[in-house]
C-alpha positions in Angstrom: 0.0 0.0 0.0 1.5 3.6 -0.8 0.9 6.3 1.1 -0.1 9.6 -0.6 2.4 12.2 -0.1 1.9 16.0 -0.5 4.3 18.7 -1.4 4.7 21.9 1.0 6.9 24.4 1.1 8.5 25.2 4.4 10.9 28.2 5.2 13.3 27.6 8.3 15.7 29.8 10.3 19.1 29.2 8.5 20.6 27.5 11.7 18.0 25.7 12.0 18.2 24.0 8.7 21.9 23.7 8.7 21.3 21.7 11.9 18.4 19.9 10.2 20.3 18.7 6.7 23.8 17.7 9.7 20.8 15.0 11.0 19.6 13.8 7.9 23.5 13.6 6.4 24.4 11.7 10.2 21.2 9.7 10.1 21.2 8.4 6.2 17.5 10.2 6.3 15.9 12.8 4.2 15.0 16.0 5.6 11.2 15.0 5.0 11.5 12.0 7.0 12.9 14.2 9.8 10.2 16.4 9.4 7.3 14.4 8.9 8.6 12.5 12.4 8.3 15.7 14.1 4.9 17.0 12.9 3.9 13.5 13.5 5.0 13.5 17.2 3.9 17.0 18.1 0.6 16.0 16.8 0.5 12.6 18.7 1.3 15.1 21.5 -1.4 17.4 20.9 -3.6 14.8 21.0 -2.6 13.0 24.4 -3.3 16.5 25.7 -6.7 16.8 24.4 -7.1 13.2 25.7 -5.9 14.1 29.1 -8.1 17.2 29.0 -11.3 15.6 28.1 -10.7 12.9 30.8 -10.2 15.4 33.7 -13.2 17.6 32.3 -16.1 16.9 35.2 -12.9 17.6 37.7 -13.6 20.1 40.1 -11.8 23.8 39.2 -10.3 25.1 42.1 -9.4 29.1 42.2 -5.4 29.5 42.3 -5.9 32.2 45.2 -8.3 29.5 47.0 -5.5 27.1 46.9 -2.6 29.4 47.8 -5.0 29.9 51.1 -5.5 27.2 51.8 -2.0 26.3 51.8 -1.0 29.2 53.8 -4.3 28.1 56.7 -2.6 24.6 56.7 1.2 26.1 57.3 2.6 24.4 54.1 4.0 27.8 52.9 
């Protein structure tokens, strides 16, 4: 099966892209590879936070200034 692949164009801080083309030369990958791992981890990211988000949703909010109190009341600061 073969994936689809689309073309973008992408404009990068000059270090940045030296550094990126030194991995892919070290690494015997393409600068797309590297790239596509990235976006592909930052969004698996994005979407363990929403997960995380979504499962503490009916968790009571508690005021920062409530808990800074109530810290203080109980001598832990």
């Amino acid at each position: 099966m073969r994936t689809l692949q689309k073309r973008a164009t992408v404009y990068f801080d000059s270090s940045l892209h030296r550094a990126l083309r030194l991995k892919a030369a070290e690494t015997d990958r393409s600068v797309s590879e590297l790239v596509n791992e990235a976006v592909k981890l930052s969004l698996a990211e994005d979407a363990e936070d929403l997960a995380a988000f979504e499962e503490r949703l009916h968790e009571t909010n508690l005021p920062f200034e409530q808990v800074l109190k109530d810290l203080k009341q109980r001598g832990k600061i």
